[in-house]
N, C-alpha and C positions, 0 to 999 in steps of 0.2 A: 811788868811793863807799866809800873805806876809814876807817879808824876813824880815821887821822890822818893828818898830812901826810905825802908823800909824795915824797920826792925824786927825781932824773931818769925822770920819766915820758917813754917814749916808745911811741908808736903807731903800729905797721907792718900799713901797707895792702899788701897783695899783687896789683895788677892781674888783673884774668878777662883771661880770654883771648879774643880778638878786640876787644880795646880800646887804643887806646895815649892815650899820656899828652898832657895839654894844655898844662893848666898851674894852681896851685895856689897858695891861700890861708889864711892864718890869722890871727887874733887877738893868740898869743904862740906864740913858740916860733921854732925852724926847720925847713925840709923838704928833706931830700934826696928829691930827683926823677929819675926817668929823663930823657932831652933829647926836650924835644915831638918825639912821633911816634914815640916808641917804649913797648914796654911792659917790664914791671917791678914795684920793690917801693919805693912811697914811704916815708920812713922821717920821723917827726914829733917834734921833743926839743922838749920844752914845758919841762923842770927843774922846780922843784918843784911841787906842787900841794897847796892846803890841804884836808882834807876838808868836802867837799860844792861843791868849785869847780868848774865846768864851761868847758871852753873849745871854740870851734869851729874846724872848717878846710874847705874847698871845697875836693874834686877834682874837677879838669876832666876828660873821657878823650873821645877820639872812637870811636865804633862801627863797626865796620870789617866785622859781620858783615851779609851784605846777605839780606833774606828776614827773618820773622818768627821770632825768639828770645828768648831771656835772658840776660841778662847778671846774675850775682852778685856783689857784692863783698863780701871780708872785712874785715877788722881785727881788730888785738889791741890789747893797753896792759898793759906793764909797769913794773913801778916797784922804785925798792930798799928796799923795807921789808915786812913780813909781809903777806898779805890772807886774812881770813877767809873770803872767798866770792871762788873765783879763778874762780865761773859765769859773772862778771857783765862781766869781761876780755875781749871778744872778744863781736862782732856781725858780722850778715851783712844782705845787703840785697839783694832779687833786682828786676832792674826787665823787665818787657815790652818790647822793641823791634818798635815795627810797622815792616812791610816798606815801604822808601824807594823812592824814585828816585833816578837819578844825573843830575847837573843835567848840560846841555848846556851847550859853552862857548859863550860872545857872538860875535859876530864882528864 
């Protein structure tokens, strides 16, 4: 949301913990990932971005914490040029996990 375009924007998601990774999508850009099934810090290079452009991406992660919890995730986005509101850089998102069950194998 900066006043002007904005060259190598990249945005690092930091995995919560009890989650590992799946697997992961976008629009533009590339993602370094950890290797499914592990956790980590996905790292997202989109290059440049014009102001007011928005791009998206899907991370996957599996839930590994069993019994009712939270799971948080963050993110940041930097870029190489000035930002007058560096508030705006960085979001979190917390989500409810209800308590599962663990499937039985078929036989």
């Amino acid at each position: 949301l900066g006043p002007q375009t904005a060259p190598s924007v990249v945005v690092t998601d930091v995995l919560s913990s009890g989650v590992t990774f799946v697997k992961a999508r976008m629009n533009k850009g590339t993602i370094t990932a950890p290797p499914s099934g592990e956790t980590g810090t996905d790292t997202w290079s989109l290059g440049s971005m014009l102001n007011g452009d928005n791009q998206v991406a899907d991370i996957q992660v599996t839930v590994l914490v069993k019994g009712k919890t939270t799971v948080t995730n963050n993110a940041s986005v930097t870029g190489n040029v000035s930002d007058p509101n560096k508030a705006n850089d960085s979001a979190a998102i917390t989500v409810s996990v209800a308590a599962g069950t663990t499937a039985k194998p078929r036989k």
